[in-house]
C-alpha positions as CSV (number, residue, x, y, z in Angstrom):
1,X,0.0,0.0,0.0
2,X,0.9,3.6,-1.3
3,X,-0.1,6.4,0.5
4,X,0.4,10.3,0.1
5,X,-1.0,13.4,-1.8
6,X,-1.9,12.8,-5.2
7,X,0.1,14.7,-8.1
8,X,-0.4,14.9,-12.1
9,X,0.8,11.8,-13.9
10,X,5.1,12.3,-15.0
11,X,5.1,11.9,-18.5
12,X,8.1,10.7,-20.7
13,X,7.6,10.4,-24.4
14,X,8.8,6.9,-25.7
15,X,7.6,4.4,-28.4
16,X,4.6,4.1,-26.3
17,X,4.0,7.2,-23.4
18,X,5.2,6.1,-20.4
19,X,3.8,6.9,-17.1
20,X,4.8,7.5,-13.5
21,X,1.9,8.1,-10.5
22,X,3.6,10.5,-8.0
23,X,1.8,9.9,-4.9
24,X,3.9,11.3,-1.7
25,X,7.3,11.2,-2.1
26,X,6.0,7.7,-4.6
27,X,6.2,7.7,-8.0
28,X,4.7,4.2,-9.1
29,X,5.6,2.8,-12.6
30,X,2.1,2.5,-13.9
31,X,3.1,0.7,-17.4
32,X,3.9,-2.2,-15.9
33,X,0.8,-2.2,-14.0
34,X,-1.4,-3.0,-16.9
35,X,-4.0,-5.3,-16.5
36,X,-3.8,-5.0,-12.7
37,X,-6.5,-4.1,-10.3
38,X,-5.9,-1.1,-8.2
39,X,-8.3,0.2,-5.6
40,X,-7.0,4.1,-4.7
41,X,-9.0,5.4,-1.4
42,X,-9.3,9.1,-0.9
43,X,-9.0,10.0,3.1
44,X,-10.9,13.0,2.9
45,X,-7.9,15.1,3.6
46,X,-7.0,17.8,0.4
47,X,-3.3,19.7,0.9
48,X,-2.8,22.9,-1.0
49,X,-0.1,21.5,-3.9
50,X,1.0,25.1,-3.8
51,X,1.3,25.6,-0.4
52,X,0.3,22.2,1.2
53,X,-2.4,24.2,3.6
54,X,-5.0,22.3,4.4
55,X,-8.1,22.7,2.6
56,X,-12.0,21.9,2.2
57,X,-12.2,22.0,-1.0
58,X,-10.2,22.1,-4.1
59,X,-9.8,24.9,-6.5
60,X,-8.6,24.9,-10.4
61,X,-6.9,21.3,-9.9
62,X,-5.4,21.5,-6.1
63,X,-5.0,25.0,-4.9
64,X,-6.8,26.0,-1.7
65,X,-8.9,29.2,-1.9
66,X,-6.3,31.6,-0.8
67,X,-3.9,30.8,-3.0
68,X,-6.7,30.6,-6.2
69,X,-7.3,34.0,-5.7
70,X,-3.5,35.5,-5.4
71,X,-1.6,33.0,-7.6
72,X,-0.8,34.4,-11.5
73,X,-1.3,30.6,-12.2
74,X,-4.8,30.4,-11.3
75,X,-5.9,34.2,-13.4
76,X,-8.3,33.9,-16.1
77,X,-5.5,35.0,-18.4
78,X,-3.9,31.5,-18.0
79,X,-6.5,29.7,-19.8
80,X,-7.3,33.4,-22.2
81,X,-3.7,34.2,-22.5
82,X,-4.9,36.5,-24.9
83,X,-6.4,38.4,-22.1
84,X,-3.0,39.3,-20.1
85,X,-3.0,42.4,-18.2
86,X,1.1,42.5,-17.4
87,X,1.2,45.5,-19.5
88,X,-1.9,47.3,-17.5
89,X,0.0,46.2,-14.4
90,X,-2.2,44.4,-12.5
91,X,-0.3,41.2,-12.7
92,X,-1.2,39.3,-9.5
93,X,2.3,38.4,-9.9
94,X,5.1,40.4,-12.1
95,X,7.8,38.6,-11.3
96,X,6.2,34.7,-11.6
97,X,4.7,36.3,-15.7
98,X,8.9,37.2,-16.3
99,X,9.5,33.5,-16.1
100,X,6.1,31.8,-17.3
101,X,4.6,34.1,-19.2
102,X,7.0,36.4,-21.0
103,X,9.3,34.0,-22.4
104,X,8.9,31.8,-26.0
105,X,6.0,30.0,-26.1
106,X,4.9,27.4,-29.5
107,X,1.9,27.0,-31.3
108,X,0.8,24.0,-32.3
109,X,-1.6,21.6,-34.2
110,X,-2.4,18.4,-32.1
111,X,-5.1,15.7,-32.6
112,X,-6.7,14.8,-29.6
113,X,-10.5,14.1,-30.1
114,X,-9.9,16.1,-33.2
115,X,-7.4,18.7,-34.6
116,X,-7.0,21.5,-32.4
117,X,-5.0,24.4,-32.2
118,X,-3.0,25.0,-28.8
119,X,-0.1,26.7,-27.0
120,X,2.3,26.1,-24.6
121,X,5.8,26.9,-23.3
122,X,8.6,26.1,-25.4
123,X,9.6,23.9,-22.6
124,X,6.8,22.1,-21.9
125,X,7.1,20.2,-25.3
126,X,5.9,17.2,-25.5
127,X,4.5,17.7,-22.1
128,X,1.7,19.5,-22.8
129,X,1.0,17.0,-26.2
130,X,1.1,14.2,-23.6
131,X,-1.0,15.6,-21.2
132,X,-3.9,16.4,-23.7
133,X,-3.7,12.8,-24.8
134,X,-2.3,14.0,-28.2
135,X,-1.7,11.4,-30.9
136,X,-0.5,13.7,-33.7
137,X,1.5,17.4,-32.9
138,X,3.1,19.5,-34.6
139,X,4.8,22.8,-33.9
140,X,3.6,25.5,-36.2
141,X,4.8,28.9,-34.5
142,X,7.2,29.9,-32.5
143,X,6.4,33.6,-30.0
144,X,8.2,36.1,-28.0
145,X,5.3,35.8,-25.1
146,X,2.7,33.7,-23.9
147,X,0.2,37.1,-25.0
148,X,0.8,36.9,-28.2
149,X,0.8,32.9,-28.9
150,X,-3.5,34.0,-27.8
151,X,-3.6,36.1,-30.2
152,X,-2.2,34.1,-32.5
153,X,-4.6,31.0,-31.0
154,X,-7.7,33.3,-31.5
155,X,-6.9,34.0,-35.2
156,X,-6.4,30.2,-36.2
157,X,-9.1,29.0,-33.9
158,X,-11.9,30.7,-36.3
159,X,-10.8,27.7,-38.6
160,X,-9.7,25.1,-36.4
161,X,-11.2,24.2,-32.6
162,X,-9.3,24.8,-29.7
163,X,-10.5,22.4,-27.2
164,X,-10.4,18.8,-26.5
165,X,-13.7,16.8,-26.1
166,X,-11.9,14.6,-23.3
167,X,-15.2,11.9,-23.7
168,X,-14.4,11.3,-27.8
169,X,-10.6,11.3,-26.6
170,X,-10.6,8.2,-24.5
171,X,-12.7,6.1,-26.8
172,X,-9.8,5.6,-28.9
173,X,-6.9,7.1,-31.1
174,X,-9.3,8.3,-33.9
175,X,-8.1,8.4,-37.3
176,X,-5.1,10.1,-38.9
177,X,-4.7,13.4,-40.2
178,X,-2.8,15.5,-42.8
179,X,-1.5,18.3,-40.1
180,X,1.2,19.4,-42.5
181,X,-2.1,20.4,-45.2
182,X,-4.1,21.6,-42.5
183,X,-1.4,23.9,-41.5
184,X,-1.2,25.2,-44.6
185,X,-4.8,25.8,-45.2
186,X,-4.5,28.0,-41.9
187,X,-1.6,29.8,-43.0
188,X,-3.3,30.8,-46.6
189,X,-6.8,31.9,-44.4
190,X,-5.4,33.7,-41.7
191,X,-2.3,35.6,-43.5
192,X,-3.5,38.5,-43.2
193,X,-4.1,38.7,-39.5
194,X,-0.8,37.0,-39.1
195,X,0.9,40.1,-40.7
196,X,-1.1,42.4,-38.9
197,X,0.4,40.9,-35.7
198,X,3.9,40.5,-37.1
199,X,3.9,44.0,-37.9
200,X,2.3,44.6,-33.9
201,X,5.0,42.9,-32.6
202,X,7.8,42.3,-35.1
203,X,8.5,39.3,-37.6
204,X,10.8,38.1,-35.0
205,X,8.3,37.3,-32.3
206,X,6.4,35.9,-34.7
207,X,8.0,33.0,-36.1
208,X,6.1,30.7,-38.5
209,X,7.9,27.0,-38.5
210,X,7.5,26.1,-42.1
211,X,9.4,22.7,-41.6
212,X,9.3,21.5,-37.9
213,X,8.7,17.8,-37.7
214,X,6.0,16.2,-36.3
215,X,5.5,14.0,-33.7
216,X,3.7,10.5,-33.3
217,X,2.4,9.8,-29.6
218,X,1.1,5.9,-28.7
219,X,-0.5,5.5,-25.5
220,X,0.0,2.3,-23.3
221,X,-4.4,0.9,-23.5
222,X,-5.6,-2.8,-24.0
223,X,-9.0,-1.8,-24.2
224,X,-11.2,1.2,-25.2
225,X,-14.0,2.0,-23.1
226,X,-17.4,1.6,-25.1
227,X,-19.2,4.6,-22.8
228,X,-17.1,6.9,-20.5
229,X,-17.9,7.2,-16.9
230,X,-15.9,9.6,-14.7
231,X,-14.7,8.6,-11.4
232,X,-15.0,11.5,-8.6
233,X,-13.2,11.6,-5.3
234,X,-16.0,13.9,-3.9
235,X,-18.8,11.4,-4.9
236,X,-17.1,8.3,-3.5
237,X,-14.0,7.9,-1.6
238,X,-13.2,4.8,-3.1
239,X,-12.3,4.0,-6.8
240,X,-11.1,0.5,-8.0
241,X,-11.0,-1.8,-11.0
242,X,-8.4,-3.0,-13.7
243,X,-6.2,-0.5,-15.6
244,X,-7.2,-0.7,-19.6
245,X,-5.1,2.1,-20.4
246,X,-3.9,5.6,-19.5
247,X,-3.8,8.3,-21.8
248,X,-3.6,12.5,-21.1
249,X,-3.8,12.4,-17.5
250,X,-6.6,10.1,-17.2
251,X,-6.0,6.4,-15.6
252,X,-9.0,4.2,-17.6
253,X,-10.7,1.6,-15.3
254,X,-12.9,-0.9,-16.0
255,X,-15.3,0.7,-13.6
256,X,-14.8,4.2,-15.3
257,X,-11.8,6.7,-16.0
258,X,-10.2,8.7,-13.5
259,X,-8.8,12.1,-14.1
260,X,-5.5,12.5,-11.8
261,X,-4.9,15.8,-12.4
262,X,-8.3,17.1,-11.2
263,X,-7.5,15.3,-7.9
264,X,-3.8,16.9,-7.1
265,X,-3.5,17.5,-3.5
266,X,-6.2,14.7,-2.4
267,X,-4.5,11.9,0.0
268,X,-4.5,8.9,-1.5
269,X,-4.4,5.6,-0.7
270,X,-3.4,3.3,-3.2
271,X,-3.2,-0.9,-3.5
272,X,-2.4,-3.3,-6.1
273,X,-3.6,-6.5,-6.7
């Protein structure tokens, strides 16, 4: 028996994703634990994973109140990036946006439930393609700030969505698709708000990647699930059954899928059969 606070699944990008479960100072090889029956037991105690104060409730995936309200991480301009206020200067925090926000971010083209367009830090690749439960990505921008990669995101997402429908995603890999041709169709129908930015901020903090490669990602599953039910901590204290598959940050049970990185902070108690 495991136990400890729960934390989003560590990714690492091989032939097939591989995945590690940190919970506590754990970090369980979940792979190998295919096929397995695994019963994880929620105490009823939540720690902050920001500050590890104890909390009630859970806010935007494992902060406690306090900190949702006074962390940059948890503004509305994280998930609208093209919403930033740095430049208004009512940052919650300046310095944390110097290091997160105002440094080279990438947009890309994945296909998760379909193709979407997305953004992340230029360090967070393949992360981010990981945790979305991408099976197709590929870089098709390169910015001076996480601002402008939203604007850029707004422009392409008239054309091309911009979220994933997790359900659709977790009923399989879906079929393949010509990224390379659907980044070109975007670049054709949205040139002229492209310029318009690249003239804003300069052609060097706009970067279009003309060539960058992209990337194949297989997920470790045995078995699709035919309907999705989601598991929730707050419902039941208890979730169990056999691990299908994992992909994005979702474990997928025979009983239902569970998504880990909703739960981060949540004590956990975890078995294997």
């Amino acid at each position: 028996m495991i136990e400890g606070p729960l934390r989003k699944m560590i990714t690492a990008l091989e032939d097939t994703v591989a995945y590690q479960l940190p919970i506590g100072e754990h970090r369980v090889d979940l792979n190998s634990l295919l096929g397995a029956r695994l019963r994880l037991e929620h105490s009823g105690m939540i720690s902050c994973v920001h500050c590890d104060r104890k909390t009630n409730k859970s806010f935007n995936q494992g902060f406690c109140y306090p900190c949702f309200r006074k962390l940059a991480q948890c503004d509305s301009c994280i998930v609208s990036p093209q919403k930033c206020h740095l430049h208004e200067g009512t940052c919650r925090e300046p310095d944390w946006a110097q290091t997160h926000c105002q440094v080279d971010h990438v947009v890309y083209l994945a296909n998760t439930s379909g193709v979407k367009v997305g953004i992340t830090r230029g360090t967070q690749v393949p992360t981010r393609w990981m945790d979305q439960g991408a099976t197709q990505a590929k870089p098709i921008a390169r910015v001076d700030t996480r601002y402008q990669s939203g604007l850029l995101e707004v422009l392409l997402a008239e054309f091309v969505a911009d979220k994933t429908a997790w359900q659709t995603m977790l009923k399989g890999d879906g079929v393949v698709v010509d990224l390379e041709g659907i980044r070109t169709d975007l670049m054709h129908r949205c040139q002229a708000g492209i310029q318009a930015l690249q003239e804003q901020f300069g052609l060097q903090a706009i970067q279009l990647l003309d060539d960058a490669p992209e990337v194949t990602l297989r997920y470790p599953v045995s078995v699709w699930p035919e309907k999705v039910k989601a598991h929730n901590f707050d419902k039941s204290a208890v979730v169990e059954g056999c691990l299908l598959g994992i992909k994005g940050q979702y474990l997928m049970l025979d009983t239902g899928v569970l998504n880990i990185r909703k739960f981060g902070g949540y004590q956990i108690k975890l078995e294997v059969a």
